[in-house]
PyMOL CGO cylinders between C-alpha atoms (Angstrom):
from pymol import cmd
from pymol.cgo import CYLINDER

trace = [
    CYLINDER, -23.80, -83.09, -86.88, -23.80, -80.42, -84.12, 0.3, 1, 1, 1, 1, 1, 1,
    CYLINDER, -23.80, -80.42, -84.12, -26.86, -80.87, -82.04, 0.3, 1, 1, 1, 1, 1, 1,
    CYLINDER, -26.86, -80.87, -82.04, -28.19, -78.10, -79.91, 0.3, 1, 1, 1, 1, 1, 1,
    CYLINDER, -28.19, -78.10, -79.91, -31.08, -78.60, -77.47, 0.3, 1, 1, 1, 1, 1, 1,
    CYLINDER, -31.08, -78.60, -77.47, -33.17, -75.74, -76.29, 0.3, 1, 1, 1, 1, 1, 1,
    CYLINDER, -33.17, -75.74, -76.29, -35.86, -76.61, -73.79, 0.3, 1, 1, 1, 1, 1, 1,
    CYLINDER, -35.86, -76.61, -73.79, -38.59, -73.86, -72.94, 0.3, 1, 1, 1, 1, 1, 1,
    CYLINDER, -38.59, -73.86, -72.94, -41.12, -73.77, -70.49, 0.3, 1, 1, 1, 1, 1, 1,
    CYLINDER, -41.12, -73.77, -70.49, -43.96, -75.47, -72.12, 0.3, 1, 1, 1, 1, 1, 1,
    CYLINDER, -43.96, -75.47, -72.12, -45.56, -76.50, -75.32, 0.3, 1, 1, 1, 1, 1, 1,
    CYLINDER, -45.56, -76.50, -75.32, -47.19, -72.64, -76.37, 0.3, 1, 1, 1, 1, 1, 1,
    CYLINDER, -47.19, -72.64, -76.37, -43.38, -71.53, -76.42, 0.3, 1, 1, 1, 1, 1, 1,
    CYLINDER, -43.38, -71.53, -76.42, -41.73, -74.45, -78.59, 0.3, 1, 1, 1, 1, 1, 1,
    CYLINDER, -41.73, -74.45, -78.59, -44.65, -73.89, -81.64, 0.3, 1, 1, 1, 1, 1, 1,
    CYLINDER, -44.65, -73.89, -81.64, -44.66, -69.96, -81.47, 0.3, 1, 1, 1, 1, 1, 1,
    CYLINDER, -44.66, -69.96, -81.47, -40.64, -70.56, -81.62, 0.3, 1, 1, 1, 1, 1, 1,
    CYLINDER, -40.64, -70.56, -81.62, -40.97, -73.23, -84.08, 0.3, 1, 1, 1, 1, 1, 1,
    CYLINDER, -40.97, -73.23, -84.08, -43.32, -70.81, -85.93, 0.3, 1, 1, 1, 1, 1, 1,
    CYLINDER, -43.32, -70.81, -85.93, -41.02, -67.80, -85.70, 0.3, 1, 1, 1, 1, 1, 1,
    CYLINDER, -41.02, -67.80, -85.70, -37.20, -69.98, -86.39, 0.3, 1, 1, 1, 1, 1, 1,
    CYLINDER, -37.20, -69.98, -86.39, -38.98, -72.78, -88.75, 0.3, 1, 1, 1, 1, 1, 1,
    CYLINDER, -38.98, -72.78, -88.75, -36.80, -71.74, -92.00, 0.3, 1, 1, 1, 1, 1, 1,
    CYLINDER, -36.80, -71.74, -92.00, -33.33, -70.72, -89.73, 0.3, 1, 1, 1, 1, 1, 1,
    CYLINDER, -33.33, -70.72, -89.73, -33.95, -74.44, -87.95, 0.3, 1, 1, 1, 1, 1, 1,
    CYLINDER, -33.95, -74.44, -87.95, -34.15, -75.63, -92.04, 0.3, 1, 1, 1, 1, 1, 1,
    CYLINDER, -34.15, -75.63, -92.04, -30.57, -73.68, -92.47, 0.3, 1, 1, 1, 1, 1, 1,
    CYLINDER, -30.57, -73.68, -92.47, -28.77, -74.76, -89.76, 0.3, 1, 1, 1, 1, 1, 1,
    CYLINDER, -28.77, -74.76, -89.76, -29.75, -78.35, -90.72, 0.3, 1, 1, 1, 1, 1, 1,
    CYLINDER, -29.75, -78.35, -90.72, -28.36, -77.72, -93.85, 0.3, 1, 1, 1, 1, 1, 1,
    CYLINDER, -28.36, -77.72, -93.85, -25.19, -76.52, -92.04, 0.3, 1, 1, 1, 1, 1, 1,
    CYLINDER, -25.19, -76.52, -92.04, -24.62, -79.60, -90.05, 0.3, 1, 1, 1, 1, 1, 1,
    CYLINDER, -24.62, -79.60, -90.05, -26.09, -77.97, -87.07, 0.3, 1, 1, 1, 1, 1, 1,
    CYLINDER, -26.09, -77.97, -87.07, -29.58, -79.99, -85.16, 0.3, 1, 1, 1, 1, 1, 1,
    CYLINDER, -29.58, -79.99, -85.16, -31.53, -77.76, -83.66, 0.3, 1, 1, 1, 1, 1, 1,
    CYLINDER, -31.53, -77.76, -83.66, -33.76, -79.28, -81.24, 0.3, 1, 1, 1, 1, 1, 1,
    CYLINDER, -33.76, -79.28, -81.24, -37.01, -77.72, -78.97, 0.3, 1, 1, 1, 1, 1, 1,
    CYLINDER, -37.01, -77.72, -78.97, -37.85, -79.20, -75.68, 0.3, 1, 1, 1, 1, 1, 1,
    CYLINDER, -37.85, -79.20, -75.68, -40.05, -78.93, -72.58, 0.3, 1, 1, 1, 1, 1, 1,
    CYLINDER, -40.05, -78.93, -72.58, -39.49, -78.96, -69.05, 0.3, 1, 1, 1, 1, 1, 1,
    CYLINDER, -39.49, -78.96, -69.05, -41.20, -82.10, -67.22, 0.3, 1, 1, 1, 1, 1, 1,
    CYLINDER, -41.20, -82.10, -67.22, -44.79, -81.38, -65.99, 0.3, 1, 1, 1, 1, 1, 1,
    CYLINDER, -44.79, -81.38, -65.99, -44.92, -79.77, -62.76, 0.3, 1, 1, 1, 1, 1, 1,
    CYLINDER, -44.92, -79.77, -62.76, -44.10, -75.94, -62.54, 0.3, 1, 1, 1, 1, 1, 1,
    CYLINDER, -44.10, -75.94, -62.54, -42.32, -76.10, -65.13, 0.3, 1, 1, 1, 1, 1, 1,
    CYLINDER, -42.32, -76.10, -65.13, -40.43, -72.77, -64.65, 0.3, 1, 1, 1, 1, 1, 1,
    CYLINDER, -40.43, -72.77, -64.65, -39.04, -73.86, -61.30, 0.3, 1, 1, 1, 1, 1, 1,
    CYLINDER, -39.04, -73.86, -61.30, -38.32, -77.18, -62.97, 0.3, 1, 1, 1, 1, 1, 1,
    CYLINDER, -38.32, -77.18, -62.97, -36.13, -75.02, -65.93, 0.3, 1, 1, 1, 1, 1, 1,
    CYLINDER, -36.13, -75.02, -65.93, -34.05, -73.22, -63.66, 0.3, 1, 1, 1, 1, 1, 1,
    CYLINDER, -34.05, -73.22, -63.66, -33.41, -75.38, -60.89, 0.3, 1, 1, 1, 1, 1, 1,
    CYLINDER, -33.41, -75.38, -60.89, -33.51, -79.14, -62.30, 0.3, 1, 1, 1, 1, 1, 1,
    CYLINDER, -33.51, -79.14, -62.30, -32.71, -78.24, -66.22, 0.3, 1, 1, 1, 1, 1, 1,
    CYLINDER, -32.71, -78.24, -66.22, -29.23, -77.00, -65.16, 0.3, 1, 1, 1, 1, 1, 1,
    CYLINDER, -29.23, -77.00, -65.16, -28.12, -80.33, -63.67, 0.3, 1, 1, 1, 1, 1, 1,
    CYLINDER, -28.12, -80.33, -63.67, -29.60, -82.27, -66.53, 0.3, 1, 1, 1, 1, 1, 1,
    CYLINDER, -29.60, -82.27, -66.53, -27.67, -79.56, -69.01, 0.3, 1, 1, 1, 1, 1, 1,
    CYLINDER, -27.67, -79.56, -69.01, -24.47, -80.36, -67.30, 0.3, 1, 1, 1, 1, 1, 1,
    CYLINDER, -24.47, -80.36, -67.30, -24.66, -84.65, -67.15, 0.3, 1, 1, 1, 1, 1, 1,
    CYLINDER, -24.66, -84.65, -67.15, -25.89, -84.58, -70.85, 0.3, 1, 1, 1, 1, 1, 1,
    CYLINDER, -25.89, -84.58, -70.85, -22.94, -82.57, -71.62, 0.3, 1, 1, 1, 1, 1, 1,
    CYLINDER, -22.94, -82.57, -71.62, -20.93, -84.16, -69.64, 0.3, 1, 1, 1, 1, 1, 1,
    CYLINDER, -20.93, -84.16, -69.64, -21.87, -87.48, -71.45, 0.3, 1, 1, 1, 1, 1, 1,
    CYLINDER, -21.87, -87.48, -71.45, -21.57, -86.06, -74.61, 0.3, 1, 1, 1, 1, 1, 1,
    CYLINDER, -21.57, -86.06, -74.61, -25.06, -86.75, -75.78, 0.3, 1, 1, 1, 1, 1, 1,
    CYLINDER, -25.06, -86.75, -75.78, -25.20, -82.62, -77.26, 0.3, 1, 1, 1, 1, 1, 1,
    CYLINDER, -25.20, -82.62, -77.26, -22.84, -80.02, -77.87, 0.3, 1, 1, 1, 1, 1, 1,
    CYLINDER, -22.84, -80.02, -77.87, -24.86, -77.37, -76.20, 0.3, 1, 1, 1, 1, 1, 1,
    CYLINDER, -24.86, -77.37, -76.20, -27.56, -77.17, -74.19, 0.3, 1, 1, 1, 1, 1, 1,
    CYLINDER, -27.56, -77.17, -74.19, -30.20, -73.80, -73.59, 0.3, 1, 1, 1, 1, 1, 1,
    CYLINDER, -30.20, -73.80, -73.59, -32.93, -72.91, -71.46, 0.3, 1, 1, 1, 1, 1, 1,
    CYLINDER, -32.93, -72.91, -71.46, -35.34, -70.32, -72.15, 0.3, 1, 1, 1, 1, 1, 1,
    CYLINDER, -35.34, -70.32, -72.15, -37.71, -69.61, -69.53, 0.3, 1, 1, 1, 1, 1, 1,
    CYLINDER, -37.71, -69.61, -69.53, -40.00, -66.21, -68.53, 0.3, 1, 1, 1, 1, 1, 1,
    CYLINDER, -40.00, -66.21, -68.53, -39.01, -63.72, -66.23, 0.3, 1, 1, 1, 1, 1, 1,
    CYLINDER, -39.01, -63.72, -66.23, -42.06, -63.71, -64.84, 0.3, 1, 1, 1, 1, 1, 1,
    CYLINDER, -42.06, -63.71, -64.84, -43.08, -64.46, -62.22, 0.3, 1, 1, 1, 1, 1, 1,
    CYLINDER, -43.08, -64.46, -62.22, -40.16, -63.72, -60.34, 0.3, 1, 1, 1, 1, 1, 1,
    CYLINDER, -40.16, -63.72, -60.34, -37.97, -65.53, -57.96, 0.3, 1, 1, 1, 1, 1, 1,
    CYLINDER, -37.97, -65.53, -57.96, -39.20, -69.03, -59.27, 0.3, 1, 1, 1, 1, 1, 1,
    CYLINDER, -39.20, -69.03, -59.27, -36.88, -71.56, -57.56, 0.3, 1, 1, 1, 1, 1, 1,
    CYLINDER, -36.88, -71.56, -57.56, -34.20, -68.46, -56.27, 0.3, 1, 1, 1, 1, 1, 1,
    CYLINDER, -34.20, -68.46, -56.27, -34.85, -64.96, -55.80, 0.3, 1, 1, 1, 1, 1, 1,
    CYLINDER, -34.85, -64.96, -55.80, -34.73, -63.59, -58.87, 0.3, 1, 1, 1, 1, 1, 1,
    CYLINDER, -34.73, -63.59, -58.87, -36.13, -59.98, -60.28, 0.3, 1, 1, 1, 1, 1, 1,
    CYLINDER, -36.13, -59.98, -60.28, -33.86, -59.25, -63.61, 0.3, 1, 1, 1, 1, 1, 1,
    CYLINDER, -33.86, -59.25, -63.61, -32.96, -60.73, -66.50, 0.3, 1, 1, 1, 1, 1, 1,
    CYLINDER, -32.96, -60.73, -66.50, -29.06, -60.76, -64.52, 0.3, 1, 1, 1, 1, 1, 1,
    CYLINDER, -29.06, -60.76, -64.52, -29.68, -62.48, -61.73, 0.3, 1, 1, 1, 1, 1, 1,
    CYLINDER, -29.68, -62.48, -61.73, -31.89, -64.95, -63.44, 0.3, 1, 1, 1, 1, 1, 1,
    CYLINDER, -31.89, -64.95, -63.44, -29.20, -66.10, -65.62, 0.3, 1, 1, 1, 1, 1, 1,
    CYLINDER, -29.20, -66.10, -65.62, -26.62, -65.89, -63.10, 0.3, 1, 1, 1, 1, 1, 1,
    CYLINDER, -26.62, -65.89, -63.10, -28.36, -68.24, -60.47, 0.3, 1, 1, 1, 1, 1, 1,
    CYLINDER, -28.36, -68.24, -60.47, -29.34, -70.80, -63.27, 0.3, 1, 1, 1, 1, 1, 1,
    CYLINDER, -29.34, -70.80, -63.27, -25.78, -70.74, -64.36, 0.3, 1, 1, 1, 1, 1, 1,
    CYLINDER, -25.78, -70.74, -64.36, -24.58, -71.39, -60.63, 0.3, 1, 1, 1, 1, 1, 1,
    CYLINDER, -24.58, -71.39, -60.63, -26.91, -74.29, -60.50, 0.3, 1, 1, 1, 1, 1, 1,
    CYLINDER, -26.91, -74.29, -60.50, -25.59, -75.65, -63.96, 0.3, 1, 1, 1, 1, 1, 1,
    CYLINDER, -25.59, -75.65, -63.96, -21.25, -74.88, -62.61, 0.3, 1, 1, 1, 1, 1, 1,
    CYLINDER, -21.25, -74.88, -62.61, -22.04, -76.89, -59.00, 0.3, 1, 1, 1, 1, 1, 1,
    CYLINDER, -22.04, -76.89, -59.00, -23.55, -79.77, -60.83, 0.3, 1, 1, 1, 1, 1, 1,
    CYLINDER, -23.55, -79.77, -60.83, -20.44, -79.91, -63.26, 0.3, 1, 1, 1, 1, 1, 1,
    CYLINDER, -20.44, -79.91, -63.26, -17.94, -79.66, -60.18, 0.3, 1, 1, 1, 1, 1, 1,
    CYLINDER, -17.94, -79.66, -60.18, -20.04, -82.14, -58.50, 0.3, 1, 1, 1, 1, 1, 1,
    CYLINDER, -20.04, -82.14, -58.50, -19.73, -84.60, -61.79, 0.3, 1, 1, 1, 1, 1, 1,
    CYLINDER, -19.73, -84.60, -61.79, -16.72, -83.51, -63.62, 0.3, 1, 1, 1, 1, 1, 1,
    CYLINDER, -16.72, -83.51, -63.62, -14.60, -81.02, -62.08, 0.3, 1, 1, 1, 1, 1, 1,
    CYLINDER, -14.60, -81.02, -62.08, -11.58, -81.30, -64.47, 0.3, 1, 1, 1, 1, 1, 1,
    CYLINDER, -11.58, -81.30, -64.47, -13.97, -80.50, -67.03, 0.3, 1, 1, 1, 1, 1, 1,
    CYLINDER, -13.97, -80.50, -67.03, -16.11, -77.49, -65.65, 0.3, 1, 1, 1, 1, 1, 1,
    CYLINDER, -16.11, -77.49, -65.65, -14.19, -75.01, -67.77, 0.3, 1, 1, 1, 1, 1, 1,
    CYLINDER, -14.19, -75.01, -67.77, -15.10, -76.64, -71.03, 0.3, 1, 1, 1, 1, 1, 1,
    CYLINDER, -15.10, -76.64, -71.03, -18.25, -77.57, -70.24, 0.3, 1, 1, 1, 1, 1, 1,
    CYLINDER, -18.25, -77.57, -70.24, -19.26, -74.08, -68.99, 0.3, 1, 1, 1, 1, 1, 1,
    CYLINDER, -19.26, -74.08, -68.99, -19.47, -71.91, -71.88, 0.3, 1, 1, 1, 1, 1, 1,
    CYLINDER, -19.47, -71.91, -71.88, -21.60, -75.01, -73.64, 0.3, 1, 1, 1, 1, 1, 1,
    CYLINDER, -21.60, -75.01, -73.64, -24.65, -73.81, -71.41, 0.3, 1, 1, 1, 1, 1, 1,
    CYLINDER, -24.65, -73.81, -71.41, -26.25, -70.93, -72.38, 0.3, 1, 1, 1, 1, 1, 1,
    CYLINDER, -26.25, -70.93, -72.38, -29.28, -68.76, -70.65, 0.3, 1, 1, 1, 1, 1, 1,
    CYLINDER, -29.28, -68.76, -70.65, -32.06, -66.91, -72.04, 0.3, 1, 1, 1, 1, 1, 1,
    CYLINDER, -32.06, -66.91, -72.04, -35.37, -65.53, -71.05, 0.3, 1, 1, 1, 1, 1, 1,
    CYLINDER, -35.37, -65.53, -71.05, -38.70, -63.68, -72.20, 0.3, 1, 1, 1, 1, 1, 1,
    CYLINDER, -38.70, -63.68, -72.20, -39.32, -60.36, -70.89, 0.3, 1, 1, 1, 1, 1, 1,
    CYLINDER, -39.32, -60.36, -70.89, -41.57, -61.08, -69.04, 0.3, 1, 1, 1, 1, 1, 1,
    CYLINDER, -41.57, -61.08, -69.04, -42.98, -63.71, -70.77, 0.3, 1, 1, 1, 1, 1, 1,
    CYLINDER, -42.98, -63.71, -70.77, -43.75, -65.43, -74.76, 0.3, 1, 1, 1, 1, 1, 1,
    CYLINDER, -43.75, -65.43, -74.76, -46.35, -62.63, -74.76, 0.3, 1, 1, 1, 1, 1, 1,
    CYLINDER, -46.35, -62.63, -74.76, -44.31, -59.95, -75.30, 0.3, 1, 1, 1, 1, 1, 1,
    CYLINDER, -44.31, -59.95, -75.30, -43.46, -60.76, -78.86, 0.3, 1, 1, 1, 1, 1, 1,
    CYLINDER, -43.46, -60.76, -78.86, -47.75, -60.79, -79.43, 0.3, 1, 1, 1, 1, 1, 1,
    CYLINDER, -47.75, -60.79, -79.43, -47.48, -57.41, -78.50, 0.3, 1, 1, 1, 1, 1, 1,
    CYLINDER, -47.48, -57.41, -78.50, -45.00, -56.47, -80.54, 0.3, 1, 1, 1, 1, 1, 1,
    CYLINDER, -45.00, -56.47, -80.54, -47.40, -57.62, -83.70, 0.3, 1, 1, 1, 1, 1, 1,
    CYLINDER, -47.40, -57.62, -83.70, -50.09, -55.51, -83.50, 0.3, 1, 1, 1, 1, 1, 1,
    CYLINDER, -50.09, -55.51, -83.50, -51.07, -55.81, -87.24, 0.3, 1, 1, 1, 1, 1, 1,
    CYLINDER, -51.07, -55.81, -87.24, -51.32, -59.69, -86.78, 0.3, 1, 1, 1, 1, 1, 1,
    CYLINDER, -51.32, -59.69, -86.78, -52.89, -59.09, -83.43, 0.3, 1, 1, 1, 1, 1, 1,
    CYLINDER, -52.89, -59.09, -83.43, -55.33, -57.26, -84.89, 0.3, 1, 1, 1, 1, 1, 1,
    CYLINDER, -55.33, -57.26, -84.89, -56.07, -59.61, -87.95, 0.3, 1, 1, 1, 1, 1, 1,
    CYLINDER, -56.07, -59.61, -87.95, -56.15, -62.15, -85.07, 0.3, 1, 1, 1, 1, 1, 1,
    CYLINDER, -56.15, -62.15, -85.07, -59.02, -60.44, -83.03, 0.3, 1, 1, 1, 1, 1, 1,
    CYLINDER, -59.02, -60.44, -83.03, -60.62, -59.49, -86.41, 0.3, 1, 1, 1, 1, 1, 1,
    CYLINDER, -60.62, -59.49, -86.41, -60.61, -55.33, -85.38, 0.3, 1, 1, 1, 1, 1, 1,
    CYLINDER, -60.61, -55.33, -85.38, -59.15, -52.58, -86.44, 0.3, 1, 1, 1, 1, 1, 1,
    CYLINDER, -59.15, -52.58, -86.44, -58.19, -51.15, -82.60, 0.3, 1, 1, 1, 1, 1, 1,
    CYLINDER, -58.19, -51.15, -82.60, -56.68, -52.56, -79.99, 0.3, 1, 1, 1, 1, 1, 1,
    CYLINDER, -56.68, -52.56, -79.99, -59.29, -51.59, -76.78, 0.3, 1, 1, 1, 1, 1, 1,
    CYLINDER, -59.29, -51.59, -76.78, -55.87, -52.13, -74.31, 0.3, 1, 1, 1, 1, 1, 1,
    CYLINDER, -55.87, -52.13, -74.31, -52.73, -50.06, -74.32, 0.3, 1, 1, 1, 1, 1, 1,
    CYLINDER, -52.73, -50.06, -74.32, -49.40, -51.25, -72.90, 0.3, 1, 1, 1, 1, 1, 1,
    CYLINDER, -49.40, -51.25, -72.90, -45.93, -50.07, -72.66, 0.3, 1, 1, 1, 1, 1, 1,
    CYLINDER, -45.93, -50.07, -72.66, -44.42, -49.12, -76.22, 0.3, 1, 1, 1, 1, 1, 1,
    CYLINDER, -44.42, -49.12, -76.22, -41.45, -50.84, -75.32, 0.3, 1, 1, 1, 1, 1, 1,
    CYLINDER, -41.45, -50.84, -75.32, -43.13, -54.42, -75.23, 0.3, 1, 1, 1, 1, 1, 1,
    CYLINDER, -43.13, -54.42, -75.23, -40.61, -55.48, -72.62, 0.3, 1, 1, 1, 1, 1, 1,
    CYLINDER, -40.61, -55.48, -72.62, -41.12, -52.80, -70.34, 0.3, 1, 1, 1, 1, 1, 1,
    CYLINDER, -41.12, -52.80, -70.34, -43.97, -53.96, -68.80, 0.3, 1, 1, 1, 1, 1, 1,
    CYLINDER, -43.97, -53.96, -68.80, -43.55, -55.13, -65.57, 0.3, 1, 1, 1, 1, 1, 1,
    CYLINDER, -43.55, -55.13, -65.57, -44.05, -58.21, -62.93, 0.3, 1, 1, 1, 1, 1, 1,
    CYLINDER, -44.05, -58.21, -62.93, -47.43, -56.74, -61.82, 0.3, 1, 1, 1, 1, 1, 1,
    CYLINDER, -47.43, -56.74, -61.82, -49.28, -56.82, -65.33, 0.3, 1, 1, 1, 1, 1, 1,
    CYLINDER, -49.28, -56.82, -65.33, -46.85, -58.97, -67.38, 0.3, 1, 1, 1, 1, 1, 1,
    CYLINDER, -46.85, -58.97, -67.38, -47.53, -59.37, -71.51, 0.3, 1, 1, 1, 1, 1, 1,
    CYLINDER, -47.53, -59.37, -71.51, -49.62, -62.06, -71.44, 0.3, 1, 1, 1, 1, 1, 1,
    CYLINDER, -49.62, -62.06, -71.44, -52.08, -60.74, -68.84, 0.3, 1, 1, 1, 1, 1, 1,
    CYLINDER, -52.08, -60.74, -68.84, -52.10, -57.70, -71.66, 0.3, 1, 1, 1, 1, 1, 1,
    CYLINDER, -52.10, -57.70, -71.66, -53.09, -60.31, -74.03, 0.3, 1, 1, 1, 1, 1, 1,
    CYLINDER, -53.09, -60.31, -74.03, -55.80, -62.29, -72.39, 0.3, 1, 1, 1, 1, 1, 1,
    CYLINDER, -55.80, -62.29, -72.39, -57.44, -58.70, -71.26, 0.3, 1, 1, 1, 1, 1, 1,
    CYLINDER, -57.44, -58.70, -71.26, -57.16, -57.74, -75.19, 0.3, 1, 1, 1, 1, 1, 1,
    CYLINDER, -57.16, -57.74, -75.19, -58.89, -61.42, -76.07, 0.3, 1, 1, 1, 1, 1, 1,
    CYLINDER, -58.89, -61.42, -76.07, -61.58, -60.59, -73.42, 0.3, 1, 1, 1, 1, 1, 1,
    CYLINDER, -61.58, -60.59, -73.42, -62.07, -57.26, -74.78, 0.3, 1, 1, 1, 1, 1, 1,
    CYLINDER, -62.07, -57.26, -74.78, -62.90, -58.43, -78.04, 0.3, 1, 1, 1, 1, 1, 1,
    CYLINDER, -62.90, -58.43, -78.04, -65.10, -61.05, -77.05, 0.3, 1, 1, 1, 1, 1, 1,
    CYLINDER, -65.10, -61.05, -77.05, -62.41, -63.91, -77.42, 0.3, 1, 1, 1, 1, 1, 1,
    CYLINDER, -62.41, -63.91, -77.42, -60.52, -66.38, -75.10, 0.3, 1, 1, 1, 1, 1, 1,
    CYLINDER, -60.52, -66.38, -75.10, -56.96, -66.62, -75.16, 0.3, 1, 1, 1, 1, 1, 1,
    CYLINDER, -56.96, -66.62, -75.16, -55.47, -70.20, -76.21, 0.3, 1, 1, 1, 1, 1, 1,
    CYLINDER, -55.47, -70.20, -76.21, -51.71, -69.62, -76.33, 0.3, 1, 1, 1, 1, 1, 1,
    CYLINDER, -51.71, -69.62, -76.33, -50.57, -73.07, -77.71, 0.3, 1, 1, 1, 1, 1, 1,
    CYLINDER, -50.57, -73.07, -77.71, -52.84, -72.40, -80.37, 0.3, 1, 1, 1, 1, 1, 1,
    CYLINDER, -52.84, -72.40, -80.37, -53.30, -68.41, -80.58, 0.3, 1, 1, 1, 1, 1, 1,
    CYLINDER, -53.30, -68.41, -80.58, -49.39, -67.60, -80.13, 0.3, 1, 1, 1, 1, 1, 1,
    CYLINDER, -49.39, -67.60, -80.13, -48.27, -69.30, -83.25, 0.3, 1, 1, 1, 1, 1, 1,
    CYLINDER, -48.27, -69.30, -83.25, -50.98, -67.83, -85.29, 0.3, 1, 1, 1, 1, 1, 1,
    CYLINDER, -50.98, -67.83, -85.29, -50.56, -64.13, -84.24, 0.3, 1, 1, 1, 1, 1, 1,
    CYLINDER, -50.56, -64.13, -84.24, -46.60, -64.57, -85.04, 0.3, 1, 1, 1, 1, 1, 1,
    CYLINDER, -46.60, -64.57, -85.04, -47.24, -66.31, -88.25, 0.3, 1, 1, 1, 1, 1, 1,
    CYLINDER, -47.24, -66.31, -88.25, -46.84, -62.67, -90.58, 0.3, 1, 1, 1, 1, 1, 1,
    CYLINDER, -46.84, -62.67, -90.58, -43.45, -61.56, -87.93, 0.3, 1, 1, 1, 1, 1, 1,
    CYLINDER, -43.45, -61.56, -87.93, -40.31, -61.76, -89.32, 0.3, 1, 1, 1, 1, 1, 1,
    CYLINDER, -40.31, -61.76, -89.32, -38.43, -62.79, -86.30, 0.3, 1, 1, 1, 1, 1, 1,
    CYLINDER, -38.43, -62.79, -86.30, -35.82, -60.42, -87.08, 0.3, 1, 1, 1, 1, 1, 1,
    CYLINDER, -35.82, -60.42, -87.08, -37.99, -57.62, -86.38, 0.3, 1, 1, 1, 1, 1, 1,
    CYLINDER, -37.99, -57.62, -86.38, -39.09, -58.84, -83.45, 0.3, 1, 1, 1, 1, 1, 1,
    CYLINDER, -39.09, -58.84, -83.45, -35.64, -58.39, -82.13, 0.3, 1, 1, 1, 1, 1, 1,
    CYLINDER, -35.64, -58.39, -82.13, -35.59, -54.83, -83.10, 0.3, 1, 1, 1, 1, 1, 1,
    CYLINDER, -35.59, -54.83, -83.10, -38.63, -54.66, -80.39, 0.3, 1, 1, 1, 1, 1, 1,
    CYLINDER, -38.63, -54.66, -80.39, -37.52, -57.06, -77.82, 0.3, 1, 1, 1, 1, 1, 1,
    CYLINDER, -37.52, -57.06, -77.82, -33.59, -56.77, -77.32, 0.3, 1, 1, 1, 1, 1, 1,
    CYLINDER, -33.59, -56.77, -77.32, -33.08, -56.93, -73.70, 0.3, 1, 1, 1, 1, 1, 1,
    CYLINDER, -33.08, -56.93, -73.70, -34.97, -61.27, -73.60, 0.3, 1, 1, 1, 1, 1, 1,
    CYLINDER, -34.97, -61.27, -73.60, -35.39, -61.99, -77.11, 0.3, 1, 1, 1, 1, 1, 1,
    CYLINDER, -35.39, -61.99, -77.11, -32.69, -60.29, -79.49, 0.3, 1, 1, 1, 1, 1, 1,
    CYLINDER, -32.69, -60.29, -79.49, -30.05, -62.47, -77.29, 0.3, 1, 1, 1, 1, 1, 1,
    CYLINDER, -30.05, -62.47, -77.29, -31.80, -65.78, -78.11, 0.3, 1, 1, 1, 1, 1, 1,
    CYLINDER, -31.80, -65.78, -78.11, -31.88, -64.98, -81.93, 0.3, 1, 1, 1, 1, 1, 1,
    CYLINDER, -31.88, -64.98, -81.93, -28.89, -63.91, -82.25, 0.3, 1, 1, 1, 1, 1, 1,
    CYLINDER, -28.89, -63.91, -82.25, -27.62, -67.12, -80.11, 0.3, 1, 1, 1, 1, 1, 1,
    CYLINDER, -27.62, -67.12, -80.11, -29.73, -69.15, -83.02, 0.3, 1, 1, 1, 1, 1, 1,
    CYLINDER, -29.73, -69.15, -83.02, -28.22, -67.42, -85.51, 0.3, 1, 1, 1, 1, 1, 1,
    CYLINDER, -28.22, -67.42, -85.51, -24.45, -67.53, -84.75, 0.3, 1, 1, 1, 1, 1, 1,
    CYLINDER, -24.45, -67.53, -84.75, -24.76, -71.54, -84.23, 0.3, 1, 1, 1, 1, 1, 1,
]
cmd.load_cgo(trace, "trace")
C-alpha cells in the first residue's frame, strides 16, 4: 500500500481535516493508498514544520519508510523560521530546507526524492475555511447574523487580522469562546470540502486537489 504522511501544525488542524477528507481518506484506502495525519513536535510548532519537518521528510524518504511526505502549515504569522510573506516563498524555503538535507544524506538520489515532498499552506491560517461556512458558523453561534465582517474572499485577509482572529472576535461577539480543536471540526461538519476549494484556491484548493490525485 502507498502510504502518504501529512503532518500539520497541531491537533485543531488534523480533526477539522479529518472532518472535512474523512470519506476521500475511506477511498484512497480502498485504492491501496494510506493516508496518514500528523503533528509537528511540541514547541512552536510552525517553526518546527518548516525548518525541522523538511529534514525528517527527506531521511524517512530516504529510508523508504513512506512514499510521500507533506507539510501543511499557516501562513501566518509570517517569516516563522525564514523570512517568509507569501504563499511562494514559504514553499520555496521549506523546499530548500527539505533538497540540502537530501544532498547532505543522499545526493545520488535528490532528484527522485524531490518531487516526493510536497508543500502546502492555509491562507492565513485553518480559520479561513470557518469563514467560508457562514451557514454552519451561524448554526454554530446559534444567530442568524454574523456581528463581524471580513474580506469576501476568505483568503484575502491579511497578516495583521488573520481568519482566526476574525473568528475568536465573532465567538466573543456572541457571547462564546473559541475552542478550535473542538469548535473547527464542528463548524465544518455541513462543508463539502469541495466547495471549500471553490472559496479558498490560492492555500487550500492545492491541498485537495493534492489529496485527490493520490
Amino acid at each position: 500500500m502507498k502510504k502518504v504522511v501529512v503532518y500539520f501544525e497541531g491537533p485543531s488542524d488534523i480533526s477539522a481535516m479529518r472532518q472535512l477528507f474523512g470519506g476521500l481518506i475511506e477511498k484512497k484506502s480502498s485504492e491501496g493508498v494510506s493516508i496518514i495525519f500528523s503533528q509537528a513536535a511540541k514547541g512552536d510548532r510552525k517553526k518546527t514544520l518548516l525548518m525541522e519537518t523538511p529534514k525528517r521528510a527527506a531521511r524517512m524518504l530516504s529510508n523508504g519508510e513512506v512514499d510521500v511526505v507533506a507539510i501543511v502549515p499557516d501562513l501566518y504569522p509570517q517569516n516563522k523560521g525564514f523570512d517568509h510573506h507569501t504563499i511562494d516563498e514559504l514553499r520555496d524555503g521549506a523546499h530548500a530546507i527539505f533538497v540540502n538535507e537530501c544532498t547532505r544524506i543522499a545526493p545520488k538520489r535528490q532528484n527522485i526524492l524531490a518531487p516526493r515532498f510536497k508543500v502546502f499552506c492555509f491562507k492565513h491560517d485553518l480559520e479561513a475555511l470557518l469563514l467560508a461556512c457562514p451557514d454552519t458558523l451561524k448554526r454554530r453561534l446559534n444567530t442568524d447574523t454574523l456581528r463581524i465582517s471580513w474580506a469576501k474572499s476568505v483568503e484575502d485577509q491579511n497578516h495583521d487580522d488573520p481568519p482566526k482572529k476574525i473568528i475568536e472576535k465573532l465567538f466573543e461577539a456572541h457571547g462564546q469562546r473559541y475552542a478550535d480543536v473542538a469548535d473547527a471540526p464542528q463548524i465544518l461538519l455541513g462543508c463539502d470540502y469541495r466547495r471549500l476549494v471553490a472559496a479558498c484556491p490560492q492555500g487550500f484548493k492545492p491541498f485537495a486537489e493534492f489529496l485527490e490525485n493520490l
